[in-house]
C-alpha atoms as an extended CHARMM CRD file, in Angstrom:
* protein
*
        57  EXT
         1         1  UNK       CA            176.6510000000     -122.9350000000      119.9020000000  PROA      1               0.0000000000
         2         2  UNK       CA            176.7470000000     -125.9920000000      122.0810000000  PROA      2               0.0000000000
         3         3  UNK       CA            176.3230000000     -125.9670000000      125.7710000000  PROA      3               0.0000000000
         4         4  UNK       CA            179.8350000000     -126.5180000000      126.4880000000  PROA      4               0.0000000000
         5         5  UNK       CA            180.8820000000     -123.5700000000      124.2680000000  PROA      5               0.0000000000
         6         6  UNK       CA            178.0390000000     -121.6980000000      126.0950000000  PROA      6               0.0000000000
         7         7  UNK       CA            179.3120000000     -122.1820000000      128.9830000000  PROA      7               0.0000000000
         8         8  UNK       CA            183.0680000000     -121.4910000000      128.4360000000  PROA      8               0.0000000000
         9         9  UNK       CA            182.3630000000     -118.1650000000      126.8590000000  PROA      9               0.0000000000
        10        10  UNK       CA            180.4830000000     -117.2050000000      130.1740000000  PROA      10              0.0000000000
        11        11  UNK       CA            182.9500000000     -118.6250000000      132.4100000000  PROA      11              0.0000000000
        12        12  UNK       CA            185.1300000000     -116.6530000000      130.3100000000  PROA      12              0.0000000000
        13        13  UNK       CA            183.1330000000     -113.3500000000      131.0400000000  PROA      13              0.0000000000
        14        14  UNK       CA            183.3420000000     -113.5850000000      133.7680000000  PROA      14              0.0000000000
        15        15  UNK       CA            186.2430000000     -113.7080000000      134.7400000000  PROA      15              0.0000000000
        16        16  UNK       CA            187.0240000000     -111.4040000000      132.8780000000  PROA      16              0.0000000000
        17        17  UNK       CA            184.2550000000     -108.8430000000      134.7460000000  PROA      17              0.0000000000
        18        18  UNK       CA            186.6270000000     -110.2060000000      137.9910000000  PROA      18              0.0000000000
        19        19  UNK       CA            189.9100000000     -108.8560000000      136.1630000000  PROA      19              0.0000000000
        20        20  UNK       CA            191.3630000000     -112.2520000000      136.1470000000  PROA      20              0.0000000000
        21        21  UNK       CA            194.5840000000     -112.0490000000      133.8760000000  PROA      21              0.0000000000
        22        22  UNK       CA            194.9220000000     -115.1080000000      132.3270000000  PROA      22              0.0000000000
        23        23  UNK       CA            190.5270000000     -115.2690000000      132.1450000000  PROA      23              0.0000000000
        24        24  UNK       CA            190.7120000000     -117.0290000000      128.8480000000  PROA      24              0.0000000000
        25        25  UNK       CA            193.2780000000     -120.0640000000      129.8490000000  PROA      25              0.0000000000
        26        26  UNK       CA            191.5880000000     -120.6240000000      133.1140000000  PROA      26              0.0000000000
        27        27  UNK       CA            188.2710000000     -120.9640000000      131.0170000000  PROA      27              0.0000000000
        28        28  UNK       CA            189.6370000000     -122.9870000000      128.8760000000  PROA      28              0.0000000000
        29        29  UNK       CA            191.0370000000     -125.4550000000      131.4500000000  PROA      29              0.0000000000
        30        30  UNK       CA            187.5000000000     -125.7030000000      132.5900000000  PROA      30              0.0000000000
        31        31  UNK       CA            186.2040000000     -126.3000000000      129.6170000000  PROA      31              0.0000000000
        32        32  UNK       CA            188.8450000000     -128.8280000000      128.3630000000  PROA      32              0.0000000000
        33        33  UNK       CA            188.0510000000     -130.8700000000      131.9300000000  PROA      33              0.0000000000
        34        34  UNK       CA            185.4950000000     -133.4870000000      130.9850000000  PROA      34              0.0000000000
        35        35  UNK       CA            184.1010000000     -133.9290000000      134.4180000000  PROA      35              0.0000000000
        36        36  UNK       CA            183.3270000000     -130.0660000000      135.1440000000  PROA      36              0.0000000000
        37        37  UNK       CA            180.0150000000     -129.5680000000      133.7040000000  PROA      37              0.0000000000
        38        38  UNK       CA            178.9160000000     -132.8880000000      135.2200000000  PROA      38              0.0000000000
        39        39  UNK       CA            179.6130000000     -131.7210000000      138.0680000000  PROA      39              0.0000000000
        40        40  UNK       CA            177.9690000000     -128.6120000000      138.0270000000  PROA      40              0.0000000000
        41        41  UNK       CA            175.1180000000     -130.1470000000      136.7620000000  PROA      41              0.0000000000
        42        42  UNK       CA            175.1430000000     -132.0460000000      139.6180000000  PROA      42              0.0000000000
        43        43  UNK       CA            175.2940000000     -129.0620000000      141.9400000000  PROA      43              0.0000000000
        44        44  UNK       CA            172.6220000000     -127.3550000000      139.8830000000  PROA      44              0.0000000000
        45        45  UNK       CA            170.5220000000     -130.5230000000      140.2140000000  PROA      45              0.0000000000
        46        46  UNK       CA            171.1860000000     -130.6790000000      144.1350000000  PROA      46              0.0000000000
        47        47  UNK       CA            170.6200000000     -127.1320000000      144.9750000000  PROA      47              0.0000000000
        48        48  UNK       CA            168.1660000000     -125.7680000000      142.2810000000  PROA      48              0.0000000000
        49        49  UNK       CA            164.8280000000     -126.4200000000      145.2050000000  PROA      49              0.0000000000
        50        50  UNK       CA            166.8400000000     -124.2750000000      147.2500000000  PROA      50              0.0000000000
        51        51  UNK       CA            167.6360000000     -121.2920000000      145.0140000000  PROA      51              0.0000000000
        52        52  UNK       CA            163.8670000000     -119.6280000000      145.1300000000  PROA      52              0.0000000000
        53        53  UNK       CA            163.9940000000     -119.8600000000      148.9330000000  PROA      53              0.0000000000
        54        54  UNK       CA            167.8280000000     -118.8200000000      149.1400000000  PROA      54              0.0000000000
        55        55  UNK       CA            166.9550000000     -115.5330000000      146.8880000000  PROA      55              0.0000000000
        56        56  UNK       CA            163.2550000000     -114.8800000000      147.8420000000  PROA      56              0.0000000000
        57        57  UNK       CA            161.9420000000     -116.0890000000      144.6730000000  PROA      57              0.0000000000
């Protein structure tokens, strides 16, 4: 499975764990907008230093 697949089948999950109705469109959406994972990437990339201190790892 490719990362983008990956990821769509988790953003799928959960949502679905939140009880969103329509879990499997929204993830889709996400997964059908090419700048998405870039960007969150980019967010990982900016805050990933941070997330030991944030969560007292």
């Amino acid at each position: 499975m490719n990362p983008r697949m990956a990821m769509k089948e988790m953003i799928k999950f959960m949502l679905e764990q939140l009880d969103v109705g329509n879990a499997e469109s929204v993830a889709e959406q996400m997964h059908d907008d090419p700048t998405f994972l870039e960007e969150l990437e980019q967010f990982f990339q900016d805050h990933i230093e941070d997330f030991g201190e944030n969560y007292g790892l």
